[in-house]
C-alpha positions as a printed NumPy array, in Angstrom:
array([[  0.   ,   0.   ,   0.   ],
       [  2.955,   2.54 ,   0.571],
       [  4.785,   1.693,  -2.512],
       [  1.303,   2.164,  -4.666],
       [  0.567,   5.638,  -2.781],
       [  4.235,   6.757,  -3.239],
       [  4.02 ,   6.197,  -6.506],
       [  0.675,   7.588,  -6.929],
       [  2.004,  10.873,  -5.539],
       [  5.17 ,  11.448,  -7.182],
       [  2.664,  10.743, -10.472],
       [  0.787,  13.865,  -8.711],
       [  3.977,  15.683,  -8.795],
       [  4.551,  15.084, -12.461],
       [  1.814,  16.042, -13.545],
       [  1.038,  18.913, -11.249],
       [  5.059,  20.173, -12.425],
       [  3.952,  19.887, -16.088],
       [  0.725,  21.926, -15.625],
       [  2.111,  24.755, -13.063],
       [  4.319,  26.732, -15.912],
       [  2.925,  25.356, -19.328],
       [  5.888,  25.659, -21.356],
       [  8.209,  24.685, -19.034],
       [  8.982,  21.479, -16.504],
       [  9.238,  22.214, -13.058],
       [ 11.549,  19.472, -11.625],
       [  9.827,  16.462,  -9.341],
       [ 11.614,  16.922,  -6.599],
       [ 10.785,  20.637,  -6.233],
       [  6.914,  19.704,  -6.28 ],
       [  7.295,  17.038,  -4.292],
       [  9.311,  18.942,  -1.664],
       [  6.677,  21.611,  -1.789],
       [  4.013,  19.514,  -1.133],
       [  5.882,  17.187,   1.561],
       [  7.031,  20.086,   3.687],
       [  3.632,  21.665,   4.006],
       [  1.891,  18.194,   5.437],
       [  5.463,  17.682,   7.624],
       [  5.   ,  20.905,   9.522],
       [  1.062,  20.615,   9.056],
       [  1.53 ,  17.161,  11.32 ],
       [  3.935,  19.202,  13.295],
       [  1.601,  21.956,  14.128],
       [ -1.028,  19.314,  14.873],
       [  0.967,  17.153,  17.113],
       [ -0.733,  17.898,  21.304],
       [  1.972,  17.672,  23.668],
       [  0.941,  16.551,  27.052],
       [  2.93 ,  18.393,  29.933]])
């Protein structure tokens, strides 16, 4: 199940790279970055810590 959504997402990123800037390729890693950090510090900001 990881493997399939993994790949399912950097498809996502392909895509999404080929579409931002029409004539151009934005590279996978940069979209995939993007999108990574903001649910990484999304789960961050979520996280409750319990004192």
């Amino acid at each position: 199940m990881t493997a399939l959504l993994g790949a399912v997402f950097l498809l996502f990123c392909d895509i999404l790279g080929r579409i931002v800037i029409y004539p151009y390729d934005v590279p996978i890693s940069l979209t995939a970055g993007m999108i990574g950090s903001g649910i990484f510090v999304y789960l961050l900001l979520r996280r409750q810590v319990y004192a």
